[in-house]
Legacy VTK file of the C-alpha trace (Angstrom):
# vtk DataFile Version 3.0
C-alpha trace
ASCII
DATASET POLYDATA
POINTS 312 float
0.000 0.000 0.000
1.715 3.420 -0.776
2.060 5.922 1.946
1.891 9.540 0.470
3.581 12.574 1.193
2.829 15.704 -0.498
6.339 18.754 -0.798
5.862 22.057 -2.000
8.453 24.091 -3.948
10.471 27.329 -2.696
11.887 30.463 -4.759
13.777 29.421 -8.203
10.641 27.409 -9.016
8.595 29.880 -10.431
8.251 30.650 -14.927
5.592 32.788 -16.522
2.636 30.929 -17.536
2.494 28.835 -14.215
-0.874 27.701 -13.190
-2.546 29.404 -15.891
-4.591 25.882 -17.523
-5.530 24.853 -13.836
-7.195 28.249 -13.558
-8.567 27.991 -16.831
-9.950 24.320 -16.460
-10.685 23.933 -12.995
-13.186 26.120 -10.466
-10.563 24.967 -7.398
-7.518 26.423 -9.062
-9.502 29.321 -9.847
-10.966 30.083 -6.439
-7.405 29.925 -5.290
-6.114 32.646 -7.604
-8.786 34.901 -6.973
-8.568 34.229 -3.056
-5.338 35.217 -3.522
-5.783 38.471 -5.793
-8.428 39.634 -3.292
-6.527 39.022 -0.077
-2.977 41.107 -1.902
-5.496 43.718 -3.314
-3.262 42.957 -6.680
-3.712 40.874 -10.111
-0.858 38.257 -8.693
-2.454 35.947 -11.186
-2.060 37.982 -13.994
2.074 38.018 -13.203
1.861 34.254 -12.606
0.506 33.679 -16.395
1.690 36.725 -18.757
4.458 37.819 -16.265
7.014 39.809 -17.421
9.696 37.297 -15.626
11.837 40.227 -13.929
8.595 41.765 -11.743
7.959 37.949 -11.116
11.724 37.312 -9.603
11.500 40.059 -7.069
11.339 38.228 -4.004
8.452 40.032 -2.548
6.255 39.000 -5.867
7.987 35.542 -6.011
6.981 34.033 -2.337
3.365 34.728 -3.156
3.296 33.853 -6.620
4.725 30.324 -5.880
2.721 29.449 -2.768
-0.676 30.603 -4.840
0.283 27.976 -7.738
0.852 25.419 -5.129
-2.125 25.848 -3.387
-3.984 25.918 -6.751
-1.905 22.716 -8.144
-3.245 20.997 -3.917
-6.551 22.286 -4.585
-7.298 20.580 -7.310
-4.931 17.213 -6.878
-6.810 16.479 -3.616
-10.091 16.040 -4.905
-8.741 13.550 -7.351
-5.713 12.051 -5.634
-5.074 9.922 -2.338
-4.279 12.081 1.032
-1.208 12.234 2.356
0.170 11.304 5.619
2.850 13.812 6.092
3.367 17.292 3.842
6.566 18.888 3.807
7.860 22.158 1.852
11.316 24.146 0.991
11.997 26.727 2.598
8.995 29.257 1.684
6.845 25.861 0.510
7.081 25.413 3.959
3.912 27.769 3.445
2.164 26.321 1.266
2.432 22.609 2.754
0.845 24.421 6.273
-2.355 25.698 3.728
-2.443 22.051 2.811
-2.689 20.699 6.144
-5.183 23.626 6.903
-2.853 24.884 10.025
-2.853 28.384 7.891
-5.876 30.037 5.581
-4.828 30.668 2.465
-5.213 34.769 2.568
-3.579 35.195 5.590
-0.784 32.994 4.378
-0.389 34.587 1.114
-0.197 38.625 3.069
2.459 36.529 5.381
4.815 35.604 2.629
4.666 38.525 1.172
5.849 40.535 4.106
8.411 37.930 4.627
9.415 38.424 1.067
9.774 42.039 1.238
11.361 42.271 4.482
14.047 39.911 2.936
14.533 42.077 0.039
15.032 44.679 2.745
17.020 43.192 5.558
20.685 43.426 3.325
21.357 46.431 0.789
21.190 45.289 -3.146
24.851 43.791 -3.602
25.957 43.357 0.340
24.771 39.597 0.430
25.094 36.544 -2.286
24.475 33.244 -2.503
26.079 29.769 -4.383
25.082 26.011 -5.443
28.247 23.996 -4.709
28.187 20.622 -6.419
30.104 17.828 -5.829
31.185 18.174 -2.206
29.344 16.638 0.914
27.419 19.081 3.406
30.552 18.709 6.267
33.035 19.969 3.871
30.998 22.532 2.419
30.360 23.672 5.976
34.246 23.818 6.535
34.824 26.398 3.657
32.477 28.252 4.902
33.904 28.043 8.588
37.520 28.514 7.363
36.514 31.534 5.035
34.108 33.700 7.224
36.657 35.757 8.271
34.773 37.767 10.736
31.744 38.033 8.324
28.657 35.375 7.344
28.957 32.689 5.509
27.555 29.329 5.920
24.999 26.658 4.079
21.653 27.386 3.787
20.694 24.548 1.951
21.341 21.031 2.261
19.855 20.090 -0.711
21.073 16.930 -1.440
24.476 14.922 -0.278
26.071 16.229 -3.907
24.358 19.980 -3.721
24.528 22.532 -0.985
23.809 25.956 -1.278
25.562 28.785 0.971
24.791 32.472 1.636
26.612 35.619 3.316
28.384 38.581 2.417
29.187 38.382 -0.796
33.108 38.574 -0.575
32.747 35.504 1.854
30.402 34.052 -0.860
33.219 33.794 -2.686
36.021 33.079 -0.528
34.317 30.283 0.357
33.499 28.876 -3.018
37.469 29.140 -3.615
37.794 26.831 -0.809
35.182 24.290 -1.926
36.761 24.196 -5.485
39.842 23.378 -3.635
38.557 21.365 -1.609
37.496 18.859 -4.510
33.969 20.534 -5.612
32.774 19.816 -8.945
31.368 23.205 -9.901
30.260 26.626 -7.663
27.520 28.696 -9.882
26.413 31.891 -7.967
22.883 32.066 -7.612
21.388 35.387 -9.288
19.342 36.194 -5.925
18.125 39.607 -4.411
18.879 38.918 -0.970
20.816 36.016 0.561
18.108 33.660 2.508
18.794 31.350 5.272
21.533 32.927 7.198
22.213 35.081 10.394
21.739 38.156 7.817
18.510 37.482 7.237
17.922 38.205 11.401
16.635 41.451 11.068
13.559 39.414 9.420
12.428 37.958 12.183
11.084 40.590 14.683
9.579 41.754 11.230
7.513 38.573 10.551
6.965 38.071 14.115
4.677 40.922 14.282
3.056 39.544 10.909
2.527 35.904 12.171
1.451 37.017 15.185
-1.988 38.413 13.675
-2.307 34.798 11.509
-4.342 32.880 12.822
-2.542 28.859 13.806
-4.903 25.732 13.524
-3.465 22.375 14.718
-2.700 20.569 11.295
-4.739 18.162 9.744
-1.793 15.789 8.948
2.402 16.386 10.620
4.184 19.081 8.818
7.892 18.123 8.447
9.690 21.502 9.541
12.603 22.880 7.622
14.656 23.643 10.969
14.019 20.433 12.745
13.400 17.541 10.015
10.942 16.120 11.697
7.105 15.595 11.743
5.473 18.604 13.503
1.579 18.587 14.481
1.905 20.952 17.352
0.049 24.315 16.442
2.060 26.296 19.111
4.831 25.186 17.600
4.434 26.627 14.199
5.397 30.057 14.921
8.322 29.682 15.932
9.444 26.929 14.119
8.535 29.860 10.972
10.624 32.226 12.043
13.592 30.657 13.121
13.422 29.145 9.363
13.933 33.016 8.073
17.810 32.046 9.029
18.600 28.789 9.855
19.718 26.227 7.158
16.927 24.500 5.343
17.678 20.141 5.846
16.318 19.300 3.073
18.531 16.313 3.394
17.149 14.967 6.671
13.242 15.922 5.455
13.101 13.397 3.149
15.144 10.830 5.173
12.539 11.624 7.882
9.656 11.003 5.302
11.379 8.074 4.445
12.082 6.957 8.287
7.884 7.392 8.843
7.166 4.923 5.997
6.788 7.551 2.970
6.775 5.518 0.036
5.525 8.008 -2.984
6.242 11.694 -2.661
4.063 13.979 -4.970
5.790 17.570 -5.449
2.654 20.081 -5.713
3.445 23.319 -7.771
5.689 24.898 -10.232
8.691 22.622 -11.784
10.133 19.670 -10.485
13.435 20.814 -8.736
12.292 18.827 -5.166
11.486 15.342 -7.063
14.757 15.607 -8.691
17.037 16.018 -5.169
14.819 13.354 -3.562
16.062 10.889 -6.357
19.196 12.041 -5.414
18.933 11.601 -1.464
16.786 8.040 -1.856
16.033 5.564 -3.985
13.136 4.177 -1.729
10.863 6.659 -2.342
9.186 7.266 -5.739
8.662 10.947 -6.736
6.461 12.707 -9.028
5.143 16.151 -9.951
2.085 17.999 -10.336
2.374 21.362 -11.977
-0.352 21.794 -14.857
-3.127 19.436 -16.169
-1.197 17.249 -18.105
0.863 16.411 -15.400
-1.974 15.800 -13.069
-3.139 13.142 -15.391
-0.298 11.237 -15.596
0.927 11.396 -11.861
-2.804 9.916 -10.586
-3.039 7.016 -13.176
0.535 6.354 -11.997
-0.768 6.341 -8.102
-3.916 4.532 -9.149
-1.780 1.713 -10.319
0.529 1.824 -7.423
LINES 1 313
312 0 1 2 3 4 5 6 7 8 9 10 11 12 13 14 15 16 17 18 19 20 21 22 23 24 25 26 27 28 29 30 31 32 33 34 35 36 37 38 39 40 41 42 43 44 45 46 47 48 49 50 51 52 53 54 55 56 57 58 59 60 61 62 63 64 65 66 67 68 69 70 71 72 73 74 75 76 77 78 79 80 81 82 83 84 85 86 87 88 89 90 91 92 93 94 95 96 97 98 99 100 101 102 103 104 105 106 107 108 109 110 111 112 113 114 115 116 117 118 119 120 121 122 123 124 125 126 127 128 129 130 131 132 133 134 135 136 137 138 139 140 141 142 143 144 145 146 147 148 149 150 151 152 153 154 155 156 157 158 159 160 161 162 163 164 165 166 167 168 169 170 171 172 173 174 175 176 177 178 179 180 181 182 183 184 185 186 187 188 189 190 191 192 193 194 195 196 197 198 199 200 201 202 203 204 205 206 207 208 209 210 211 212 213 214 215 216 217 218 219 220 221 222 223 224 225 226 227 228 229 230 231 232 233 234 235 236 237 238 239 240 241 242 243 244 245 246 247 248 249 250 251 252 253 254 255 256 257 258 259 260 261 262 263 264 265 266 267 268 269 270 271 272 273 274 275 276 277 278 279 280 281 282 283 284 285 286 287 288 289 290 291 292 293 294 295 296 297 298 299 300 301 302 303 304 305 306 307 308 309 310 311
């Protein structure tokens, strides 16, 4: 019998035209949008479909964006598919898998990660902060580098992505110093990431008492089914717990690692990635072979991913 988890995608994940046939073919997808549009006072639907791409990178217009897609893509998968025992999402699909479990309404979550993109964009001026994928090298070294090339300033992972890929933020110059030291280290490639602010780090602190004040007017049901938290790795059902667990996200690394070894430790045996692209289905391939993945983005791909659970 296959035990179901449903992940949500984070920023990188989003292209023009996302969503758009869900809207157009199904009155779920469409109530999201416009739940959405209502609660931002702002066409964020029209960006999603037409765009143009460079309003829809800005963080503060990306964080929305992707959570309404996913909660469109959830909307209309779980009228058709099987439920899910755990949910799980990266970094800001952290989000959109607590709209899933119904711990946060949809509105209030959408308003949320839009303050908590903007006060990202905000926190570090346009150049101070940067961000790279190094491939190739496990999380301890990469962690090392980092360590080694601080230098009195930040720099550290903020994604363990998979045992080959780790991402790390910081000032910029440390950025790079530590890159140097993961290519020398034995690291297959470092690509900086073309990012507005640099997420999960102690730079992003000044977030926090920010977003507190946000979250604090959401508000927090207990969650239908556990939420697998970014910070800890582990199945979280608490409601009082979700807070905090939220905001100490803003700059601690996300394990994405250790989420899906945790799905995998409660008996997860098909993940379904819920929103635009398929970045998460490709690292959990690369962190397990136990557990199938698949992804639901647009109508096509809904087909295809519930005649494959139908048959498993």
């Amino acid at each position: 019998m296959a035990k179901v988890a449903f992940v949500f995608p984070g920023q990188g994940s989003q292209a023009v035209g996302m969503g758009k046939d869900l809207y157009e073919q199904f009155p779920e997808a469409r109530a999201v949008f416009d739940a959405v549009d209502d609660a931002l006072h702002e066409k964020l639907s029209t960006s999603c479909f037409e765009g143009p791409e460079e309003a829809l990178k800005l963080t503060a217009n990306t964080q929305p964006a992707i959570l309404t897609v996913s909660a469109a893509v959830h909307a209309v998968f779980q009228k058709r598919g099987p439920a899910p025992a755990f949910v799980a999402g990266h970094s800001l699909g952290e989000y959109s898998a607590l709209v899933a479990a119904g711990a946060m309404d949809l509105q209030d979550a959408a308003r949320a990660v839009r303050a908590r993109g903007t006060f990202m964009q905000e926190a570090v001026p346009v150049g101070t902060g940067g961000m790279a994928v190094i491939l190739g090298l496990t999380p301890d070294a990469v962690k090392a580098a980092c360590d080694a090339a601080a230098e009195g300033q930040v720099v550290s992972p903020a994604n363990y992505n998979s045992p080959e890929q780790t991402v790390i933020a910081g000032h910029a110059a440390a950025v790079e110093r530590a890159g140097a030291r993961c290519k020398e280290a034995g690291a297959k490639r470092v690509m900086p990431l073309p990012v507005s602010a640099p997420f999960h780090c102690a730079l992003m602190d000044p977030v926090k008492p920010r977003l507190a004040e946000v979250l604090a007017g959401v508000r927090i049901n207990a969650p239908s089914v556990p939420v697998v938290s970014n910070v800890e790795a582990r199945p979280n059902a608490d409601a009082s717990r979700i807070v905090p667990l939220l905001l100490d996200q803003v700059s601690a690394p996300v394990r994405w690692i250790e989420c899906v070894e945790s799905l995998k430790a409660n008996g997860v045996t098909h993940v379904v990635e819920l929103g635009p692209g398929k970045v998460l289905g490709g690292l959990i391939k690369r962190i397990t072979k136990d557990i199938e993945s698949f992804n639901v983005e647009n109508a096509a791909t809904l087909e295809k991913v519930l005649a494959a659970l139908g048959a498993a």
